[in-house]
C-alpha positions as CSV (number, residue, x, y, z in Angstrom):
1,X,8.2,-0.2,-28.8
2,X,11.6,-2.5,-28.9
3,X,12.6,-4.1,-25.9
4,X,14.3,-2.2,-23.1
5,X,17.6,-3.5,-23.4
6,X,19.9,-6.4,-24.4
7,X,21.9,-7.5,-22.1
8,X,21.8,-11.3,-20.7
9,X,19.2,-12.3,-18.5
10,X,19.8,-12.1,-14.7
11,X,21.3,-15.1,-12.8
12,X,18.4,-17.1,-11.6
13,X,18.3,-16.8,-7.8
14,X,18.9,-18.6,-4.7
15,X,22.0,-20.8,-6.1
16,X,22.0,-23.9,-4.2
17,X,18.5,-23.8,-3.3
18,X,16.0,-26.8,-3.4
19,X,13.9,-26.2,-6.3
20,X,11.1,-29.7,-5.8
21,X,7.7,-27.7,-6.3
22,X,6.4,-28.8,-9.3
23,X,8.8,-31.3,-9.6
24,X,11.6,-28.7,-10.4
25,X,10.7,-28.2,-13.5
26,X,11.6,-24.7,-13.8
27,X,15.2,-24.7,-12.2
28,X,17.3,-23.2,-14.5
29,X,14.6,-22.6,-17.5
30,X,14.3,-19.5,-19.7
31,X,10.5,-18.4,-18.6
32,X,9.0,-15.2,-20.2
33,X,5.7,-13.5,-18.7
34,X,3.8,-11.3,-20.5
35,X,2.2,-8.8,-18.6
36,X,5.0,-8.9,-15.8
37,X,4.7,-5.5,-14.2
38,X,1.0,-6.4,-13.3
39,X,-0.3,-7.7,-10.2
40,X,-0.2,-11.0,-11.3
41,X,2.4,-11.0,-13.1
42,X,4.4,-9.7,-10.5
43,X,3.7,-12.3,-8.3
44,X,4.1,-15.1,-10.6
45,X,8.5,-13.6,-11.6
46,X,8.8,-13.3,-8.2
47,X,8.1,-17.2,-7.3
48,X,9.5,-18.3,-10.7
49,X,13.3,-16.6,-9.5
50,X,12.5,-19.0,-6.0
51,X,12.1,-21.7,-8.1
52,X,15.3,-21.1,-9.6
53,X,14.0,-19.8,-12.9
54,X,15.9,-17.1,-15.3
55,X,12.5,-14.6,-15.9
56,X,12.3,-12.3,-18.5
57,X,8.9,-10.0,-19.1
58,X,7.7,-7.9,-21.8
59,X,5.0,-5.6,-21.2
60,X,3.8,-1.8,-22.0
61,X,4.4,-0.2,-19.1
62,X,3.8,-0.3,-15.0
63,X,0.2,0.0,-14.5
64,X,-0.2,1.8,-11.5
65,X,1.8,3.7,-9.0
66,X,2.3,2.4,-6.4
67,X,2.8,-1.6,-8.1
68,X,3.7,-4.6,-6.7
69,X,6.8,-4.7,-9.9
70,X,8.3,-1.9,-8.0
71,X,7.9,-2.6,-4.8
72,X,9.6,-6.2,-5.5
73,X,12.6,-3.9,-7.2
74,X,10.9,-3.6,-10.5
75,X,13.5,-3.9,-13.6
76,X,17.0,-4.8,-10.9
77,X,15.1,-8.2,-10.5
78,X,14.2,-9.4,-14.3
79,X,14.8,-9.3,-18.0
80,X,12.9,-6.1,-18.3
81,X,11.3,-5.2,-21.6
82,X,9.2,-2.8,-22.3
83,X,6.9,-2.8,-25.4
84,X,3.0,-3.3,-26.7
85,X,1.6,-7.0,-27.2
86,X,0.1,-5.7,-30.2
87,X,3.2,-5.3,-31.7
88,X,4.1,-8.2,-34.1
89,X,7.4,-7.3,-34.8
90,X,8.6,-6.5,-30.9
91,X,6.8,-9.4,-29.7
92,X,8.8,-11.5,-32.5
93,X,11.8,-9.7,-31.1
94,X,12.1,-10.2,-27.8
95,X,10.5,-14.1,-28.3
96,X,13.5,-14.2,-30.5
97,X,16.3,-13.5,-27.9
98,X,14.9,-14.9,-24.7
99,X,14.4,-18.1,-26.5
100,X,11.9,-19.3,-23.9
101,X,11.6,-22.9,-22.5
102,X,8.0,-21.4,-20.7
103,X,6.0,-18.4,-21.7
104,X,3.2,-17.4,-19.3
105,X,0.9,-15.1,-21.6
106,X,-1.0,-12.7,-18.5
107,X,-0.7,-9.1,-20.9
108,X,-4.5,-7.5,-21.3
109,X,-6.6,-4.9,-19.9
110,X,-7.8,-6.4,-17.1
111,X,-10.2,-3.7,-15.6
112,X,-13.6,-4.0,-16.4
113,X,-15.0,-0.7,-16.0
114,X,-12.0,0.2,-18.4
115,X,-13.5,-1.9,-21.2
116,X,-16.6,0.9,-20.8
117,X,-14.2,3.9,-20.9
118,X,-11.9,2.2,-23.8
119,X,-13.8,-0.7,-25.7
120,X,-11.7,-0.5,-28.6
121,X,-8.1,-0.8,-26.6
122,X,-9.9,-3.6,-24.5
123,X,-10.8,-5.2,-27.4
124,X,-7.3,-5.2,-29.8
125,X,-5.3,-5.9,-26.4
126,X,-6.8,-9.0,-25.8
127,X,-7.9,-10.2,-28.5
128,X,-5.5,-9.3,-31.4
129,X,-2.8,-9.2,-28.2
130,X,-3.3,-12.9,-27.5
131,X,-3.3,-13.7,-31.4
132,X,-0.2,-11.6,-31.6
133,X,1.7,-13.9,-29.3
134,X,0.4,-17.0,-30.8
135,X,1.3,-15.9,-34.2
136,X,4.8,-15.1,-32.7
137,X,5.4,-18.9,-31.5
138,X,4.4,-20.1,-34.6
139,X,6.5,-18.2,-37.0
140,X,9.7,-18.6,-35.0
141,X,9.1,-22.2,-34.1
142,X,11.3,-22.3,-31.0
143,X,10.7,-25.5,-28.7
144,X,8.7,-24.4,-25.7
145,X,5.5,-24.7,-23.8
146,X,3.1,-22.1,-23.3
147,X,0.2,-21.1,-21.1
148,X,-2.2,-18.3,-22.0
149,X,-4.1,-16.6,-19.0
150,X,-8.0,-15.5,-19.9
151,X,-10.4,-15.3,-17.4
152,X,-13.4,-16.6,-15.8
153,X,-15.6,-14.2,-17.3
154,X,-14.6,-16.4,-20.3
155,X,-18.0,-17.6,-19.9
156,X,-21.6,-16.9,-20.8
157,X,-22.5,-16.1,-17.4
158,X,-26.2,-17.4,-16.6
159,X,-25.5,-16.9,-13.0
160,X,-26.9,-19.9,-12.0
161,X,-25.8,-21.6,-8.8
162,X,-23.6,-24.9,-10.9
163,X,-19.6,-23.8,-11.6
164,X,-18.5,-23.0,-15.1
165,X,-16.8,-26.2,-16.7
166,X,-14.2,-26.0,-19.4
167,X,-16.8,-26.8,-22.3
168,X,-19.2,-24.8,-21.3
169,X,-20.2,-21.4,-23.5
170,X,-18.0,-18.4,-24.2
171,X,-19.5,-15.3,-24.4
172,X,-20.3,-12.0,-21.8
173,X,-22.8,-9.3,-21.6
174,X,-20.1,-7.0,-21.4
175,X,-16.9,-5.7,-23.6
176,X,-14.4,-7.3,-21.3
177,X,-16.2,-11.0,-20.9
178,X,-16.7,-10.6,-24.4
179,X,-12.6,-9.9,-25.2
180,X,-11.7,-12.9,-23.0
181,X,-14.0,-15.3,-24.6
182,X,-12.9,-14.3,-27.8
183,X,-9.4,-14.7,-26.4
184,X,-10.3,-18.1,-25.4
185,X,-11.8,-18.8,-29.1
186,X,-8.2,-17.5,-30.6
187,X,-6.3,-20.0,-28.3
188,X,-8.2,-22.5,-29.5
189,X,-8.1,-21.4,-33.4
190,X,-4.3,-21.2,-34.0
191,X,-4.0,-24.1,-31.3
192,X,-6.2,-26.7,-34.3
193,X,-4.5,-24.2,-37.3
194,X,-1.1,-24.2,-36.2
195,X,0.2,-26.3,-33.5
196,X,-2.4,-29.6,-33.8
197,X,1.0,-31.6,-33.7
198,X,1.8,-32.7,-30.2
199,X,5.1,-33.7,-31.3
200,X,5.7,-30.2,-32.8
201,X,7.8,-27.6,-30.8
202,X,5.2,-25.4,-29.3
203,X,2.5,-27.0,-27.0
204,X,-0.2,-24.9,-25.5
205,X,-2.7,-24.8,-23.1
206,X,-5.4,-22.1,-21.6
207,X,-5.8,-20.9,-18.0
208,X,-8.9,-19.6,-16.3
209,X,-9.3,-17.8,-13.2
210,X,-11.2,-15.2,-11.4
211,X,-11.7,-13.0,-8.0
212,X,-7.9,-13.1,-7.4
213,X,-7.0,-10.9,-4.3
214,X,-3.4,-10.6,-3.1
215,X,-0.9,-7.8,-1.8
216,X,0.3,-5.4,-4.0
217,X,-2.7,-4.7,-6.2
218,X,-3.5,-1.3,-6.5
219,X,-5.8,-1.4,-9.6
220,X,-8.6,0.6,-10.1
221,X,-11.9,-0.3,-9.3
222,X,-11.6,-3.1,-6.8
223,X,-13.0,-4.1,-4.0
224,X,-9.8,-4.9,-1.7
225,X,-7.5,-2.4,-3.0
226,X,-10.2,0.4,-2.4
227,X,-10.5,-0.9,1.0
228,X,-6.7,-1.0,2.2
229,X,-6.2,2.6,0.3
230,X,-9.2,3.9,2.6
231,X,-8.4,2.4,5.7
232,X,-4.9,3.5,5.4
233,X,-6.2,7.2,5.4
234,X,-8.7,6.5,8.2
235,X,-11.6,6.6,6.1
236,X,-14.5,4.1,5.4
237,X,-14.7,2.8,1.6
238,X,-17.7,2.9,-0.5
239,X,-19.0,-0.1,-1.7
240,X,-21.7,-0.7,-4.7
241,X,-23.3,-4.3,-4.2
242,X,-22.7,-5.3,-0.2
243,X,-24.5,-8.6,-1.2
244,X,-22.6,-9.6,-4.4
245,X,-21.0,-13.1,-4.1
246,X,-17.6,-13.7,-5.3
247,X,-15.3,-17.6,-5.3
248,X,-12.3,-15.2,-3.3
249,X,-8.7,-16.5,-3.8
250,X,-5.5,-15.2,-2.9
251,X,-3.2,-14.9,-6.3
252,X,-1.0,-17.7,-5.1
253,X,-3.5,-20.1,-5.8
254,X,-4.3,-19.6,-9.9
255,X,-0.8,-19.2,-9.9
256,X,0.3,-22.6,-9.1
257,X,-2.3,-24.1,-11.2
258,X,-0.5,-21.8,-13.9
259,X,2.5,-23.5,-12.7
260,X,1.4,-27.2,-12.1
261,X,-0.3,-26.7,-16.0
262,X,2.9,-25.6,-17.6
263,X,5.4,-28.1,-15.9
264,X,2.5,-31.2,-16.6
265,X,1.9,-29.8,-20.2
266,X,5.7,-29.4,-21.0
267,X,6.0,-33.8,-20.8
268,X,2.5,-35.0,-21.3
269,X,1.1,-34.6,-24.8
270,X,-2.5,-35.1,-23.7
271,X,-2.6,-31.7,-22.2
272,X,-1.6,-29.7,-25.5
273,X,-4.3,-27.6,-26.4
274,X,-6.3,-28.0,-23.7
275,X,-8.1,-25.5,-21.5
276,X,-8.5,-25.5,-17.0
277,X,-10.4,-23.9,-14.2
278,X,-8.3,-22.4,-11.3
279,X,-10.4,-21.7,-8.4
280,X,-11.1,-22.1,-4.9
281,X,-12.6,-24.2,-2.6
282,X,-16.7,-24.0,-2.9
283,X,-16.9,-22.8,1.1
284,X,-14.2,-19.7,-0.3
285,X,-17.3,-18.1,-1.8
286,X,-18.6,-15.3,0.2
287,X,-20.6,-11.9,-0.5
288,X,-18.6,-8.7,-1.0
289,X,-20.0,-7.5,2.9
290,X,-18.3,-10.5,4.5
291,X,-14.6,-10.1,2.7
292,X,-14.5,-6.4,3.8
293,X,-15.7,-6.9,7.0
294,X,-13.1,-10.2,7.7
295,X,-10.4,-7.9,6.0
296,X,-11.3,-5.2,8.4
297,X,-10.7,-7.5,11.4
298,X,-7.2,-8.0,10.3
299,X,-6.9,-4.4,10.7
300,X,-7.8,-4.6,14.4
301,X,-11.6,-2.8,13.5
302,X,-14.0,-4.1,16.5
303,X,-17.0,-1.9,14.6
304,X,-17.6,-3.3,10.7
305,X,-20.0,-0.8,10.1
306,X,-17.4,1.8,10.1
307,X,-15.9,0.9,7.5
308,X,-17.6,0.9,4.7
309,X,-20.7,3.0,3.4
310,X,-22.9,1.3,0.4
311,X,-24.1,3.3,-2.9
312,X,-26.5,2.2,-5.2
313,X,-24.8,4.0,-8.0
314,X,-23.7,1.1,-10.3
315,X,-22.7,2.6,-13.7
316,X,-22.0,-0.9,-15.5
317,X,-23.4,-4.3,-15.7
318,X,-21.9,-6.7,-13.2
319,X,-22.8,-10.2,-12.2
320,X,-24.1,-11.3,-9.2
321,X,-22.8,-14.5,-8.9
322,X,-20.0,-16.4,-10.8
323,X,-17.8,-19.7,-10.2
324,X,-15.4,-22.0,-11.8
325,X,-16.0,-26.2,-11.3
326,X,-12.6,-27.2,-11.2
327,X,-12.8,-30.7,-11.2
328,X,-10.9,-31.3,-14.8
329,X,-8.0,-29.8,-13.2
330,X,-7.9,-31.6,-9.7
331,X,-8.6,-35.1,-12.0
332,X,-5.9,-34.6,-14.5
333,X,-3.3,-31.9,-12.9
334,X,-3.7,-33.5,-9.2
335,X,-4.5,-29.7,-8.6
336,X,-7.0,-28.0,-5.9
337,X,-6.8,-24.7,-4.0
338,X,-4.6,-25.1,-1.0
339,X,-5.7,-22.3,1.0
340,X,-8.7,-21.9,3.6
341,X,-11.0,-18.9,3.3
342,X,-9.5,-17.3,6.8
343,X,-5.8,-18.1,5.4
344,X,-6.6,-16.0,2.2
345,X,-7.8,-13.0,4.1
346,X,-4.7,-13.1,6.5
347,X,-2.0,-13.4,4.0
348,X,-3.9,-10.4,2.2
349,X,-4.6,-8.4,5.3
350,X,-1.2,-8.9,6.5
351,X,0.8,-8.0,3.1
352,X,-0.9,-4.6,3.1
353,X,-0.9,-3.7,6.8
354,X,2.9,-4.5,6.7
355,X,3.2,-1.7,4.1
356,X,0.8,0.8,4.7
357,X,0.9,0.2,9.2
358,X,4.8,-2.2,9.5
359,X,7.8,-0.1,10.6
360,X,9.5,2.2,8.5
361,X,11.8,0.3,5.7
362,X,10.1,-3.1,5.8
363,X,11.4,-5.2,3.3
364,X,8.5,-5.7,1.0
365,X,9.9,-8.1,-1.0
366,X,11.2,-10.1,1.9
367,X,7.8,-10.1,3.0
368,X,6.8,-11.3,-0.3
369,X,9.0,-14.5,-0.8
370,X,8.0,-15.4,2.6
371,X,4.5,-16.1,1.5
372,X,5.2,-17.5,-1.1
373,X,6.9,-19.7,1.2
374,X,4.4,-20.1,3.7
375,X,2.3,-21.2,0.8
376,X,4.5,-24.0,-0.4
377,X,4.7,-25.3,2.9
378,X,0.8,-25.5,3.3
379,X,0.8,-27.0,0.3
380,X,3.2,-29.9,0.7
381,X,1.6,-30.4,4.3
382,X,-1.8,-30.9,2.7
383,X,-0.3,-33.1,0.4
384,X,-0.7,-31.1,-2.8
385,X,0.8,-33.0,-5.7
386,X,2.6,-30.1,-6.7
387,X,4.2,-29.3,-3.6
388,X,5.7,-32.8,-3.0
389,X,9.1,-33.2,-1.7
């Protein structure tokens, strides 16, 4: 499909505005995201238009109903266009008239229990999707810095107890793993191919993360979203493997490495073509049990074990344990995770309480930007490079 329209870009937002996270590198810029009606993607247009950002996204369609693009006034608040990352000549298209100073690449099929349903679509989306942007920058040539989003099941997962580094094996047992380490392997390929010139006008990097948890996700097939869906009908959730241990972040946090990557990458050479771990602090990693029953106490619950009932039926491979060492990242971004374990599962439990429990007519997206906000303001009081002002 074409793109959805071709009118000018909105006004970036918030004229007047300070714009000092990450060194306000994106005030005023031309950023496109792939994959901008997911959750992620979402999340990310909505802080880029705080930071002052003109945001344009290009993606298939709206993944699920409801979704956070919606609920944060879906196409009235960005560049919308609609249209497959498979599709060479679309992709070109729209690459064409944004004319991009950033491009976040976060388009894929991003469910795993999907991949088992639809190996083939898994497959060609992210792997031939991810080669299809890349190709894209290379034949048009337009100056501009980009940052493709895989996954930490990147890795060949062992499951042993040491984080994944960056030069450590791809691979996966399953379709999905498998799709995003081949992902990775294409990033790497047309990066050494195509764009091994540091001084040419396309510099790249890779982007890693896992276990992201956040408002507004209502995928299938996870943990937190089958939780605030169930409570909000008064019922318990079912949950496969109580004692499954999982590094938990709330989106914001991959998201500024995304961020801090991008605006580092854009002036510093040394960067170009290389890959980083986002994740977050070790003592964030907690079993499956413990999230629901913490999220559960921010939904005023005195008795955990009414919430949740535990099935043994696990129809597809998952790991048991799986985490990112992000040291490259903190040595040559300044970048660490900025939140607390207890501040991840109140800005979570709070987002979704205000919209299935707040009064009738919150603002959503008010709700939204002050996060974000809230965020920031942890971060410069913690003395996060990126947050410096």
């Amino acid at each position: 499909m074409s793109a959805a329209r071709e009118a000018a870009p909105p006004a970036a937002p918030g004229a007047g505005a300070p714009h000092t996270a990450f060194g306000g590198a994106f005030a005023g810029k031309r950023v496109l995201i792939t994959g901008h009606t997911g959750f992620k993607g979402a999340w990310l247009g909505a802080w880029l238009r705080r930071l002052g950002a003109h945001v344009s996204g290009y993606a298939i369609d709206v993944p699920t109903t409801p979704s956070l693009f919606d609920t944060l006034g879906g196409g009235a608040s960005i560049d919308h266009h609609l249209g497959d990352v498979r599709d060479a000549a679309a992709v070109e298209r729209v690459l064409r008239r944004v004319r991009p100073d950033y491009v976040f690449h976060l388009a894929a099929q991003a469910i795993v229990s999907t991949s088992y349903d639809d190996p083939l679509a898994t497959l060609s989306t992210n792997v031939m999707g991810t080669a299809t942007v890349l190709d894209a920058l290379r034949r048009i040539g337009h100056r501009c810095t980009a940052v493709v989003i895989t996954s930490d099941k990147c890795y060949e997962n062992v499951e042993w107890v040491y984080g994944y580094r960056e030069t450590d094996a791809m691979g996966g047992k399953d379709i999905y793993s498998a799709s995003k380490g081949a992902a990775e392997h294409v990033f790497h390929a047309f990066q050494r191919s195509f764009f091994a010139d540091v001084d040419g006008p396309v510099r790249l990097a890779s982007a890693r993360a896992g276990n992201v948890i956040g408002g507004g996700d209502w995928a299938r097939d996870r943990i937190v979203v089958d939780c605030m869906v169930q409570w909000a009908e008064g019922r318990p959730v079912e949950i496969r493997s109580p004692r499954a241990t999982r590094p938990w972040q709330h989106v914001l946090e991959p998201l500024s490495g995304y961020l801090a990557l991008a605006a580092r990458l854009q002036g510093d050479p040394a960067l170009h073509g290389e890959s980083f771990n986002f994740g977050p602090n070790a003592e964030q990693n907690r079993s499956v049990l413990e999230l629901l029953q913490d999220l559960g106490r921010c939904w005023g619950h005195d008795d955990p074990s009414s919430l949740y009932t535990v099935t043994e039926d696990r129809p597809f491979n998952e790991a048991g344990l799986l985490k990112l060492n992000c040291d490259k990242a903190l040595a040559q971004l300044r970048w660490q995770a900025t939140l607390r374990y207890d501040e991840c599962v109140r800005l979570v439990g709070d987002w979704y309480h205000a919209y299935y429990r707040g009064p009738r007519g919150t603002d959503m997206a008010a709700l939204t930007a002050q996060h974000i906000a809230r965020y920031e303001a942890l971060a410069a009081e913690r003395g996060l490079a990126w947050a410096a002002r």
